[in-house]
C-alpha positions as CSV (number, residue, x, y, z in Angstrom):
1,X,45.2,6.4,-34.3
2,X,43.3,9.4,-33.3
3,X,40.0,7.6,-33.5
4,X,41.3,5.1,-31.2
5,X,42.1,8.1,-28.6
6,X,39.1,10.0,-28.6
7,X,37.1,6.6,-28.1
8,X,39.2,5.9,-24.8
9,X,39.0,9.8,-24.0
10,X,34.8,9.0,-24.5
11,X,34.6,5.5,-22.2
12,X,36.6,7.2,-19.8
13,X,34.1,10.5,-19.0
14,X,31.4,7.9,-19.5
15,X,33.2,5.9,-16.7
16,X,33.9,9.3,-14.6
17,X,30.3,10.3,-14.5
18,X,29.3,7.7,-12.6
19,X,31.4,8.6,-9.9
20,X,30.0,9.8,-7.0
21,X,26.9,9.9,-5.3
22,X,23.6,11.6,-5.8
23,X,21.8,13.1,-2.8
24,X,18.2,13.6,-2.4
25,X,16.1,15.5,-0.2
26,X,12.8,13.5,0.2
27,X,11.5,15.2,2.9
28,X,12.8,19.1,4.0
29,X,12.3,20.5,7.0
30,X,9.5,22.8,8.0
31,X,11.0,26.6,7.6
32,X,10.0,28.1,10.9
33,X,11.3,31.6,10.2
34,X,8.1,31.8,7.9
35,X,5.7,30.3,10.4
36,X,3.5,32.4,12.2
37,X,3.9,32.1,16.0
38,X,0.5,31.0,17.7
39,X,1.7,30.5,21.1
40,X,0.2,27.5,21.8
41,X,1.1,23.7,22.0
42,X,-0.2,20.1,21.1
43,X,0.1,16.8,22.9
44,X,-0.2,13.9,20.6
45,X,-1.9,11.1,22.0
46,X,-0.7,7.5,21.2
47,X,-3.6,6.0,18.1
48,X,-5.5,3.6,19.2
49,X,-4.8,0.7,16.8
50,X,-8.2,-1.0,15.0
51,X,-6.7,-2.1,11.8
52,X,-6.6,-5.9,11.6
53,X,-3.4,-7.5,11.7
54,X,-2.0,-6.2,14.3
55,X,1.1,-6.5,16.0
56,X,3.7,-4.6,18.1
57,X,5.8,-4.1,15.5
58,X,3.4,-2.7,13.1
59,X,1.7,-1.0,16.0
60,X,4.2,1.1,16.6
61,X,5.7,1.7,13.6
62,X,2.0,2.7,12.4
63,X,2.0,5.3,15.2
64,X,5.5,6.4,14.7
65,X,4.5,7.4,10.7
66,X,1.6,9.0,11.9
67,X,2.6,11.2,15.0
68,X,5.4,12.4,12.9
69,X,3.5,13.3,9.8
70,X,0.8,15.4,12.6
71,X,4.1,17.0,13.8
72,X,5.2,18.3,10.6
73,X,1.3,19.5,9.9
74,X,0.8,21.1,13.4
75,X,3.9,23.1,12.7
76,X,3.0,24.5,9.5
77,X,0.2,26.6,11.2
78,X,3.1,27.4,14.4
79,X,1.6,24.9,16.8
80,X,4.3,23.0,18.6
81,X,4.2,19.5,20.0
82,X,5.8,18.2,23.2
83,X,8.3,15.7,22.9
84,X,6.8,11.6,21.2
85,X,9.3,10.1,23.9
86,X,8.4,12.5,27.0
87,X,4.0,11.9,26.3
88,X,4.8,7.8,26.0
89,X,7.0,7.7,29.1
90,X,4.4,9.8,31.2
91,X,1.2,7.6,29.6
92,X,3.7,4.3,30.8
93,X,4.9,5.4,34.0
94,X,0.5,6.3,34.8
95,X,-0.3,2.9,33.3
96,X,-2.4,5.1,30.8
97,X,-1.0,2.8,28.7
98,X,0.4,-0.6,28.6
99,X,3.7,-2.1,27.0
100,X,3.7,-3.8,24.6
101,X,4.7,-7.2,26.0
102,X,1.5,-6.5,27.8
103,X,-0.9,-5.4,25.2
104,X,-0.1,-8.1,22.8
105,X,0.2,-11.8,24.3
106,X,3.5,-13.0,22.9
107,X,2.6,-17.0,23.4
108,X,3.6,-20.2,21.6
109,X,0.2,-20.6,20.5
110,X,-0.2,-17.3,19.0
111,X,3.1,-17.3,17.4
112,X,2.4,-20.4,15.8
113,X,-0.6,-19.1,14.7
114,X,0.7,-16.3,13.2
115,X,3.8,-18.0,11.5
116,X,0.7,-20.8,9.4
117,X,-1.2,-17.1,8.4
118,X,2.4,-15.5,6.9
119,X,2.6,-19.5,5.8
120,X,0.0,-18.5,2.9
121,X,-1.6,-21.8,2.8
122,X,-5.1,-21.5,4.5
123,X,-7.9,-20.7,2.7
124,X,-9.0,-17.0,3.4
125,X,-12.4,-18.3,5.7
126,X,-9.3,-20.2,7.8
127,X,-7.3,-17.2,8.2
128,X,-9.8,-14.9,9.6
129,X,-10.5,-17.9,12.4
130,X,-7.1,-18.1,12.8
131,X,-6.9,-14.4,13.5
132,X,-9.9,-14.2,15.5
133,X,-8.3,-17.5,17.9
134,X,-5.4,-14.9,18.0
135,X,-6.9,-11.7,19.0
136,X,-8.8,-14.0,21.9
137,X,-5.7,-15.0,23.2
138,X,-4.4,-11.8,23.7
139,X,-7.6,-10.4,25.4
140,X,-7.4,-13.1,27.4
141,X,-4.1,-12.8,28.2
142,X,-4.0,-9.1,29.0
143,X,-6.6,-9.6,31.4
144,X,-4.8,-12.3,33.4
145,X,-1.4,-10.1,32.9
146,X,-3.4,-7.0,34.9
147,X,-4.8,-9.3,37.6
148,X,-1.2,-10.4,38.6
149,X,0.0,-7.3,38.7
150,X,-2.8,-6.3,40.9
151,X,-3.0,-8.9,42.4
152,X,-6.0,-10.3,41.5
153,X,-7.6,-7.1,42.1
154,X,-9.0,-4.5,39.6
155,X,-6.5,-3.5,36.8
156,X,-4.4,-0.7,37.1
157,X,-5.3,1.3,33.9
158,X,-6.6,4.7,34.1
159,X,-9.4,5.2,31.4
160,X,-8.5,9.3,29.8
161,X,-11.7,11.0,31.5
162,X,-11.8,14.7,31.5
163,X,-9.9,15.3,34.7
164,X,-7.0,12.9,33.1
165,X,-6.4,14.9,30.5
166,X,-6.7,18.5,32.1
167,X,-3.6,16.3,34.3
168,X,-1.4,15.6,31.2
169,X,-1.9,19.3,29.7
170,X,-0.7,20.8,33.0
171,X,2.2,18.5,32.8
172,X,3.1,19.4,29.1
173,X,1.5,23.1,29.4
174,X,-0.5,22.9,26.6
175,X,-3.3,23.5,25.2
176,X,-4.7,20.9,23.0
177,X,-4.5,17.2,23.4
178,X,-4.8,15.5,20.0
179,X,-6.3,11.7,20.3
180,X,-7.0,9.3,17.2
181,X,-7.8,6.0,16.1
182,X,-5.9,4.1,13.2
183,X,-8.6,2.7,11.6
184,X,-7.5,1.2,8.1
185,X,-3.6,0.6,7.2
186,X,-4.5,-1.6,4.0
187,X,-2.1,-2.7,1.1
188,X,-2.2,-5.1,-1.7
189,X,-3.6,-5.0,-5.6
190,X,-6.5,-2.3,-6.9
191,X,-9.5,-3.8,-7.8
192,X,-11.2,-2.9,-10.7
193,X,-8.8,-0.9,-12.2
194,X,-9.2,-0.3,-16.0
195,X,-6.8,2.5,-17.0
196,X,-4.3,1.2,-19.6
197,X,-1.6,3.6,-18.2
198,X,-2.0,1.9,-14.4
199,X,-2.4,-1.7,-15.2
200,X,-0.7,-1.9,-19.0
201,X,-2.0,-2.5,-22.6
202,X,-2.6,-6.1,-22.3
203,X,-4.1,-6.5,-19.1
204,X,-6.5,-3.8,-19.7
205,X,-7.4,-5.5,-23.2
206,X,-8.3,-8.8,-21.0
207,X,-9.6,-7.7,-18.1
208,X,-12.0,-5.1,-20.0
209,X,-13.4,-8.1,-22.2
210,X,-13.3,-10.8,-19.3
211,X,-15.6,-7.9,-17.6
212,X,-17.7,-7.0,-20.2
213,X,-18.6,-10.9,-21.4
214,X,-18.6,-12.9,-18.1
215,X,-19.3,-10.4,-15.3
216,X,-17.6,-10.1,-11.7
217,X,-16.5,-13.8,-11.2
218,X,-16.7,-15.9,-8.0
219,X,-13.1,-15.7,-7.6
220,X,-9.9,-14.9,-8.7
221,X,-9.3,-18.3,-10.3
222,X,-12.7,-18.3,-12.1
223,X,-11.2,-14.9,-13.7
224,X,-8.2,-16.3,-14.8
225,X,-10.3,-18.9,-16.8
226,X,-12.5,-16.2,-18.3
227,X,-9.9,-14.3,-19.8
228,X,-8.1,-17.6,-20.6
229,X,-11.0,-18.7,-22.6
230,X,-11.3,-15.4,-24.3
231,X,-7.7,-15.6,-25.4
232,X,-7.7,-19.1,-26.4
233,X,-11.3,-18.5,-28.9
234,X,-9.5,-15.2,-29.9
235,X,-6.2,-17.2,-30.8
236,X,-8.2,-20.1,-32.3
237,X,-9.6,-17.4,-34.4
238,X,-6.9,-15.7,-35.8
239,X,-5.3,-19.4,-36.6
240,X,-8.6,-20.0,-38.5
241,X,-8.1,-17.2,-40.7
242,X,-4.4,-17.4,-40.9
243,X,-3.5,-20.5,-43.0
244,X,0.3,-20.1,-43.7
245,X,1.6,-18.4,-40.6
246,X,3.9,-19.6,-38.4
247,X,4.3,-22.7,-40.7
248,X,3.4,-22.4,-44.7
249,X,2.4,-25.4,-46.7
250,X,4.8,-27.7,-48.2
251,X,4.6,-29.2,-51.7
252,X,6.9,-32.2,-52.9
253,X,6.3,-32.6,-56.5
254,X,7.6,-36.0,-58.4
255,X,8.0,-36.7,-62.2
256,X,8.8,-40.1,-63.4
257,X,9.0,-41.0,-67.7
258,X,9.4,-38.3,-70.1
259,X,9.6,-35.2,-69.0
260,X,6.6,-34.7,-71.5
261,X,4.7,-37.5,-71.1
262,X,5.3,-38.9,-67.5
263,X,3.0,-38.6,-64.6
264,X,3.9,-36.5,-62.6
265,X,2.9,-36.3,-58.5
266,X,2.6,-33.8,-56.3
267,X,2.2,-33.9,-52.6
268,X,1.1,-31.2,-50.5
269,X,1.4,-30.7,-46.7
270,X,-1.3,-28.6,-45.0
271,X,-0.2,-26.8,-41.5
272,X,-3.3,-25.2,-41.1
273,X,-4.7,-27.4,-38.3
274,X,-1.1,-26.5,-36.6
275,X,-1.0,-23.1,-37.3
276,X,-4.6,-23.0,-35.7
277,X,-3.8,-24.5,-32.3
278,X,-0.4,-22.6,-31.9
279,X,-2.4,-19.5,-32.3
280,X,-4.9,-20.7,-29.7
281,X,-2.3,-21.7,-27.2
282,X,-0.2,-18.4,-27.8
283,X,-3.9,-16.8,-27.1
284,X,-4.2,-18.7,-23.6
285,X,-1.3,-18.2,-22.6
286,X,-1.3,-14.2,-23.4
287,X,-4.2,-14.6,-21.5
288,X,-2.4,-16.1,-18.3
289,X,0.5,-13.8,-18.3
290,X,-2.0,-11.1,-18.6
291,X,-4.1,-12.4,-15.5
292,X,-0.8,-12.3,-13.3
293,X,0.2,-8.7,-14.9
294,X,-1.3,-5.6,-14.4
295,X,-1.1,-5.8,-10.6
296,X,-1.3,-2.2,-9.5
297,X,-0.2,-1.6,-5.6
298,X,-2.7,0.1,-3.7
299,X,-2.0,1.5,0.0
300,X,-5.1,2.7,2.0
301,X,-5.3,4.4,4.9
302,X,-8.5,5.7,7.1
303,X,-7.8,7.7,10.3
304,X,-9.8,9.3,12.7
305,X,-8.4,12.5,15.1
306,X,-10.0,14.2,18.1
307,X,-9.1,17.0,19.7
308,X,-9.5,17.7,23.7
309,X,-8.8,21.0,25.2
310,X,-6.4,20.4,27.6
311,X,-7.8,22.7,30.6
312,X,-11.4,21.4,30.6
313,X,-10.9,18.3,28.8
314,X,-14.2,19.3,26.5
315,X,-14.0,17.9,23.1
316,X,-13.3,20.4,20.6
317,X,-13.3,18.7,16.9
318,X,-13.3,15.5,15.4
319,X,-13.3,14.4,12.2
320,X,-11.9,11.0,10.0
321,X,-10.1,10.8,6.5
322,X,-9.6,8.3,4.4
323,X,-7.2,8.2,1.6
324,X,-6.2,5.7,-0.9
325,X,-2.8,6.1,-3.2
326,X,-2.0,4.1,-6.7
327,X,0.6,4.8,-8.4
328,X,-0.1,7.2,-11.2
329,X,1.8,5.3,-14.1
330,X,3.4,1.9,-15.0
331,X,6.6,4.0,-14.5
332,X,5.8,5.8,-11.1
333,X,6.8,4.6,-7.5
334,X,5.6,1.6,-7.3
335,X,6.9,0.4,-3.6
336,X,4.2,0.1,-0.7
337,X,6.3,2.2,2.1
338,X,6.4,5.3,0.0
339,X,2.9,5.2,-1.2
340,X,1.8,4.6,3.0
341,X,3.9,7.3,3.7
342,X,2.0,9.8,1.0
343,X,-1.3,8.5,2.1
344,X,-1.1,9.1,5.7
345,X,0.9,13.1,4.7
346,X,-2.8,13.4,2.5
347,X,-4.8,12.5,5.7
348,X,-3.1,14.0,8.5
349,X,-2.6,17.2,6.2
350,X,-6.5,17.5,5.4
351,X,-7.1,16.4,9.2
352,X,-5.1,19.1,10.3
353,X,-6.0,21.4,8.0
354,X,-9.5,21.5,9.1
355,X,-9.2,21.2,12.7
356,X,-7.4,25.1,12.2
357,X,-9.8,26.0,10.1
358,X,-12.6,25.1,12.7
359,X,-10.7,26.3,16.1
360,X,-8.2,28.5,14.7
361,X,-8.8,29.9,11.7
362,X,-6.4,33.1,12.6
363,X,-3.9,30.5,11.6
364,X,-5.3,29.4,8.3
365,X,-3.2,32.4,6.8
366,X,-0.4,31.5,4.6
367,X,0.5,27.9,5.9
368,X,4.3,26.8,5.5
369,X,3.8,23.7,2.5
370,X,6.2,20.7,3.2
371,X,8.1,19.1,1.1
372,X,7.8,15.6,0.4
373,X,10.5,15.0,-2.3
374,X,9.2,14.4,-6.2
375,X,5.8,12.4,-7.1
376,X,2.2,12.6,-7.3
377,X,-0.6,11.3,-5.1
378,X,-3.5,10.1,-7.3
């Protein structure tokens, strides 16, 4: 009876612990009582957008990640940075820049378009035209958009010459005015990737020997048929040598007569020719499972910062980054927002990092880290 007690007593605590809810600070803010003051302040430029694919959506959201990562970094060395909403609404209301519904031609045509590319039935040679047809349209498009407004005239943008800019830092009083172009915002599987601990054991045991024996294939499918051929010769192998596994050989064994002097017949049943194409199939299909394994997430991103002062408009620094994050492990955070999100802290951290460095190096002392939660970049 006391047994039965303590085993409630133990499901119920077990039951209890997972009450409640676990909180988790991924990223903290900056601690300004630590920073040193520098007095001066930023204006962060909307990116220019050259990374293919794009779209309004993904345009913006792009820029969002990466104008708050350059806040966070600018404020580690005591820089601050005028408001994100305050720069766009001046830049709009200055037709600096366009809305969206300007800049990207929202059209039947290019929304069909884009619906048969998410459709992932074209070959990749018919994708790229249909995404060349679509960036057309929209150039096309914008143009006509501006002459209406003007129109018919010349288009109403202002190009950001050096008496722009010294405009915008005496609206925000500042003192630098940080420009940039998104160049790469890549995702999808790392090629070539041969660590065991990224891609697991099998994979790595296929895609090392598929390498080695038959070289960089034509395609994707033509890989999957190297390492299915290896697996199938391996398994066909192994079935060879192996005559009694999965299936061992049967004897029936028949007397007739006196059990001294009758004849006596025995029948045997070989399984060798099955065990041998079992252990070629389960070699293929190791070998396709294998293929269609081992797919190891990859985010890239490449981006490219200038700096203006914002009372001459000279260009002060400029530099570009590129940084590429896989996960570290089979086991490690494997989902493509968080590994973006690291990538673009790596670039806009080394960006920033030696833009101070450059200008203002009496501010490369002591730098407040931030904290990005738990993990690795690799």
């Amino acid at each position: 009876m006391k047994l039965k007690y303590v085993s409630v007593a133990v499901v119920m605590l077990i039951l209890l612990a997972g009450c409640g809810q676990v909180t988790k600070e991924t990223v903290s803010p900056v601690p300004v009582d630590k920073i040193k003051a520098s007095g001066k302040s930023v204006v962060i430029m909307p990116f220019a957008d050259y990374t293919p694919d794009s779209s309004p959506d993904l345009y913006w959201r792009r820029n969002l990640l990466v104008m708050e990562s350059l806040e966070d970094e600018f404020a580690r060395y005591g820089l601050m940075t005028a408001p994100e909403e305050d720069v766009v609404g001046y830049l709009m209301d200055e037709h600096i820049i366009e809305p969206p519904e300007t800049f990207f031609a929202e059209t039947p045509s290019n929304n069909y378009m884009h619906s048969e590319i998410a459709s992932g039935g074209w070959s990749e040679e018919m994708v790229q035209e249909l995404k060349y047809a679509i960036t057309r349209n929209e150039s096309i498009e914008k143009k006509v958009n501006k002459q209406a407004d003007t129109g018919g005239g010349s288009p109403r943008s202002i190009s950001l010459t050096s008496q722009e800019i010294t405009r915008i830092g005496d609206r925000f009083g500042a003192d630098y005015i940080v420009r940039g172009r998104l160049i790469e915002f890549e995702r999808g599987a790392a090629k070539d990737d041969f660590n065991p601990f990224h891609i697991g054991v099998l994979p790595f045991v296929f895609n090392s020997s598929q390498r080695m024996l038959f070289g960089l294939a034509k395609s994707e499918n033509y890989e999957m048929m190297d390492k299915m051929a290896i697996g199938g010769i391996a398994g066909l192998a192994v079935g060879s040598a192996n005559h009694n596994f999965p299936f061992d050989e049967s004897k029936d064994t028949e007397t007739s007569g006196h059990p001294l002097f009758g004849p006596t017949v025995t029948d045997t049943t070989d399984y060798h020719a099955l065990n041998t194409a079992l252990w070629g199939a389960a070699g293929t299909g190791l070998a396709y499972l294998a293929h269609n394994g081992g797919k190891v997430p990859r985010a890239v991103v490449q981006i490219r910062i200038m700096v203006q002062d914002a009372r001459t408009g000279r260009l002060l620094w400029s530099n570009r980054s590129e940084v590429e994050v896989i996960p570290e492990s089979i086991y490690a955070e494997q989902e493509y927002r968080k590994l973006v999100a690291k990538a673009i802290r790596r670039a806009t951290g080394s960006l920033v990092s030696s833009f101070i460095a450059t200008v203002e190096s009496d501010l490369m002392n002591d730098p407040v880290p931030v904290s990005a939660g738990t993990g690795s970049n690799s």
